[in-house]
N, C-alpha and C positions, 0 to 999 in steps of 0.2 A: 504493500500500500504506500508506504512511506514513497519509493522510486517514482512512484507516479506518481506524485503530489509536489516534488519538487520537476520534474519534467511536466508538467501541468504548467508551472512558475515561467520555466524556461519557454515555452510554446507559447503564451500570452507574450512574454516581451521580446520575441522574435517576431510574434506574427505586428507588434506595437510598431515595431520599427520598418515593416513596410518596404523591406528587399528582398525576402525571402519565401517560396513557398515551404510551409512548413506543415508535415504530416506527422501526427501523434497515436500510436497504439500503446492504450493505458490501460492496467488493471483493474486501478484500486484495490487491490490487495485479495482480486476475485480471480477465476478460471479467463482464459482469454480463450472461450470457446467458438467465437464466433470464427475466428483466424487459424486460416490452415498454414502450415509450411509453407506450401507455395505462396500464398498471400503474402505472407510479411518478405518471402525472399523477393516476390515483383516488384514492391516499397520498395526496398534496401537497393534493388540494381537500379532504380530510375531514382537514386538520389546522391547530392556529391559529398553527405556525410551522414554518420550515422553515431547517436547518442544514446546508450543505455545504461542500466540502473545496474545497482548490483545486485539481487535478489538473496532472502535470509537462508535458502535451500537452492541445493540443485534442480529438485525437480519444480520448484515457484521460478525458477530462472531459463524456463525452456526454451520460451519464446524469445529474450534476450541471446542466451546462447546461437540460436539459428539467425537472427539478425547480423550478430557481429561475425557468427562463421560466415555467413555469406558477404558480406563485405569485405575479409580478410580474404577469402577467396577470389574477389574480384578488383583485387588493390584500390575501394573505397573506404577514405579513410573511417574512421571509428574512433572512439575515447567510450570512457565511463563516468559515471557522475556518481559519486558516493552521499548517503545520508547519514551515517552513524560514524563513530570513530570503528579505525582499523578494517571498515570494510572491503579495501582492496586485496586483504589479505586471502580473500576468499578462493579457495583451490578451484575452484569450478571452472573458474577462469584465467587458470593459469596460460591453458595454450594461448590465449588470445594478448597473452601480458605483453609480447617483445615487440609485436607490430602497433600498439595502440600508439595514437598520436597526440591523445589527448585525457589527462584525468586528473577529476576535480573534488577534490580530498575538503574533510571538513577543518583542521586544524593546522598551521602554519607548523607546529611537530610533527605533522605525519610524512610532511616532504621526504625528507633525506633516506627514510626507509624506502616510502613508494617507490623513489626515484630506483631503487636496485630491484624493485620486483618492476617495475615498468621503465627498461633502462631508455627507450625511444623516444618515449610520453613527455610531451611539457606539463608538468604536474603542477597542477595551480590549488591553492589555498585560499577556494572560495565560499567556503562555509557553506552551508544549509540552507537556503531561501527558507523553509518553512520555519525554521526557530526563528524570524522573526514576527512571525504573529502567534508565537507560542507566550503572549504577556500579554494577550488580551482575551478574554473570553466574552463569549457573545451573549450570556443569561445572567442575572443575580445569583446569588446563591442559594438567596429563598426560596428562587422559583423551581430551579432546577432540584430542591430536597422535597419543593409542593408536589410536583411530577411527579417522585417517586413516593410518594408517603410516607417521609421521613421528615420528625419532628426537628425543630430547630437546635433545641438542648443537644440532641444525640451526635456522641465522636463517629465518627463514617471513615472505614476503611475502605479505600477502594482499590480491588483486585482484577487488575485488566489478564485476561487469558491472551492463548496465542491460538494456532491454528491446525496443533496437531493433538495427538492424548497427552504425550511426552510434558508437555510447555503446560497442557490444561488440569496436568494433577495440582495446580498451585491451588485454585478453587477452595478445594475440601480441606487444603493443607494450610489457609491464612485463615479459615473456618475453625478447624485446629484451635488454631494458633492463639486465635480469639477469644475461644472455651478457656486456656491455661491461664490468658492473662484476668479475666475478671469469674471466675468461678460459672457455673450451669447456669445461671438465672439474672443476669445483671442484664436490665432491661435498655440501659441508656449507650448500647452501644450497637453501631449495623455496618452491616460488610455489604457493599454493591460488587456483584459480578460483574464485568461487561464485556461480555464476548466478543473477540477478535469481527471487524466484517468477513474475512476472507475464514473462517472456520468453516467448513462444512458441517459440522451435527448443528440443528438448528436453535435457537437460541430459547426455544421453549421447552427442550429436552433438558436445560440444564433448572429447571424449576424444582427438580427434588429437592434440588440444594434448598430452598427457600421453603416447600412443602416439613421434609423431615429434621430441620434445625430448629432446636428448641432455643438456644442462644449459641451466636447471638442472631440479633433480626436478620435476615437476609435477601435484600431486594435483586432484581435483576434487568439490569440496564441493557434492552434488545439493541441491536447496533442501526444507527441511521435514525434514531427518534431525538436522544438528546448527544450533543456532539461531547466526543471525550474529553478536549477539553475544560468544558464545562462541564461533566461531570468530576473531573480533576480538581478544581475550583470550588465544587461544593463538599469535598474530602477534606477530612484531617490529614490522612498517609495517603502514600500511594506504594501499595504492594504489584510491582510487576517483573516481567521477564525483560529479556535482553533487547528493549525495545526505546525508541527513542521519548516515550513518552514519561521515560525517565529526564528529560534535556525538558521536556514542556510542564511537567511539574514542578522544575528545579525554577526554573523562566518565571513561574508563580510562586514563588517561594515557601513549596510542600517540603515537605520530608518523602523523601523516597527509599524504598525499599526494593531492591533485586535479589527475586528468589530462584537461587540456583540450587534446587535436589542435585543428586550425584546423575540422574538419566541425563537433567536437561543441559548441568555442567558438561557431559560428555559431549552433547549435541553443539552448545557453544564451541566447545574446541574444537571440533572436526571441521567446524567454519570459518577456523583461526583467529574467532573471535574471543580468544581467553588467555591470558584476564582484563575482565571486562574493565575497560577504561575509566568511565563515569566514577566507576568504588575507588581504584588507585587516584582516584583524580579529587577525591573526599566530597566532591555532590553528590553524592548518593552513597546506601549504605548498604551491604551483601547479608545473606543469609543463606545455608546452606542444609539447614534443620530446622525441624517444627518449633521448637522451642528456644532455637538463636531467634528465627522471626518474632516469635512473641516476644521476647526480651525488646528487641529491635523496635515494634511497634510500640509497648508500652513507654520505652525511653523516649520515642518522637512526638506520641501523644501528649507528653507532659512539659520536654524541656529542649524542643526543636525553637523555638524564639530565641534562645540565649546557645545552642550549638554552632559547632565548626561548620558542621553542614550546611547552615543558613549562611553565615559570613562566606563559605568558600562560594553557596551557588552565586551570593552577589558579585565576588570578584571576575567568577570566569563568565557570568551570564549578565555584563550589566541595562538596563532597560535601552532598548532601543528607540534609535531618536529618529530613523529615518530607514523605511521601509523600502525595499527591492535592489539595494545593493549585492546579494551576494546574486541574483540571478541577473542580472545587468555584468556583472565578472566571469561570468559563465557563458553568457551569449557573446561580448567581446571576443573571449578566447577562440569562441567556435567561430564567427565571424572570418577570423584571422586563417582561418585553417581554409573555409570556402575560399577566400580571395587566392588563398597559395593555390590551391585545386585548379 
């Protein structure tokens, strides 16, 4: 989801500027069923560049894989556009590392490594376009706790899943976690679920949760009604996985929480995503057991205003003053690349 929302950023201020035809095949973080192989390969030959995302799996990365093999196959140039830290790391795409011409990393430390896994690439340090509207949310607080029927008093954990089992055992296990920290029956506390868009089981299948938990309360946020965001903004924590909506809580200055089990630690590394940057980086904080979370949640609930956490997300996230810079640095780059073509 994330790749397409920042390639969404870039295709608006491409098509703003009024030199270029410019064609977008975008997830949102769903199946891109309508597009065959052939399809995206016709796109890719009848264009004099090609820009893709890096995707969190191999196989959410299929469609991009086939774009930039056929490009590399037909010496049209190509680059990549990264959303998270370290995502260029990702092996999926290694063959495509030494031809790439262009890739656009979120932090001005990530250069000097990219540049040896992409040694061709002008590797630029254009940040994220979307974390800059990650400090505004679009609802109240009120409104968005009235929507879910949750009273105003109540701390609110919110537990974003992902899109596979692996990533969605977090669920029952910040459920858990909840149970340890305030005993079976403490009524002033609720956990919102909010299932991944791009999950497959549907988002009413996970209503047990919410049916057989006696404490604490637990509501459940279907995807595409109230925006994450906003429900981010009406939380005390945020309990998620290796996702950047750890960077958009941090932006609103939450406490964050990344729960990594040993399954989904595993999954992380295999994507060369570990260890996860945001925790080394002290905006957010790790958990790798039931009851390190609870520890974790109970310390954020209480004494996250006066923590390291809150001071570092100000230094490395400070509010932004002027919006679409990092995708204006992104379409320059690419700009430069058509002119050479």
């Amino acid at each position: 989801m994330a790749p397409s929302q920042i390639l969404e950023k870039v295709r608006v201020e491409l098509h703003a500027r009024e030199r270029h035809e410019v064609r977008a095949l975008l997830a949102h973080g769903k199946p891109l069923d309508d597009f065959s192989v052939e399809s995206i390969q016709a796109m890719v030959l009848t264009s004099n560049l090609v820009l893709a995302g890096m995707s969190s799996s191999e196989k959410l990365s299929k469609e991009e894989i086939v774009a930039v093999q056929t490009a590399m196959d037909n010496d049209i140039p190509y680059g990549f556009v990264n959303d998270i830290f370290d995502c260029y790391k990702r092996p999926w795409f290694a063959p495509f590392r030494e031809k790439a011409s262009k890739l656009f990393v979120v932090a001005p430390d990530e250069i000097p490594e990219a540049k040896t896994l992409f040694p061709n690439a002008d590797v630029v340090a254009s940040g994220n376009p979307c974390w800059e509207d990650y400090f505004d949310p679009t609802m109240p607080k009120s409104e968005v706790r009235k929507l879910l029927g949750i009273p105003d008093e109540h701390k609110v954990v919110l537990c974003v899943g992902g899109k596979d089992p692996i990533g969605n055992m977090i669920y029952g296990d910040t459920i858990r976690a909840m149970t340890e920290i305030a005993g079976t029956f403490d009524p002033a506390y609720t956990v919102v679920l909010a299932p991944h868009p791009g999950d497959p089981v549907k988002p009413e299948n996970y209503e047990c949760f919410a049916e057989f938990s006696k404490f604490p309360v637990v509501k459940i946020a279907k995807p595409g009604v109230i925006p994450t965001r906003d429900l981010i903004a009406a939380s005390d924590v945020l309990v998620v996985l290796a996702s950047n909506l750890g960077i958009e809580a941090a932006c609103q200055r939450k406490p964050v929480i990344h729960y990594f089990h040993e399954l989904y630690e595993n999954k992380v590394r295999n994507s060369g995503g570990w260890p996860w940057k945001p925790i080394d980086m002290r905006i957010a904080a790790g958990a790798g057991r039931i009851s390190w979370l609870a520890e974790e949640i109970e310390f954020f609930l209480d004494q996250y205003a006066d923590s390291q956490m809150r001071h570092r997300q100000e230094e490395v996230f400070p509010t932004v003053t002027e919006k679409g810079v990092a995708a204006r640095k992104i379409c320059d780059a690419l700009e430069s690349d058509v002119v050479k073509k």
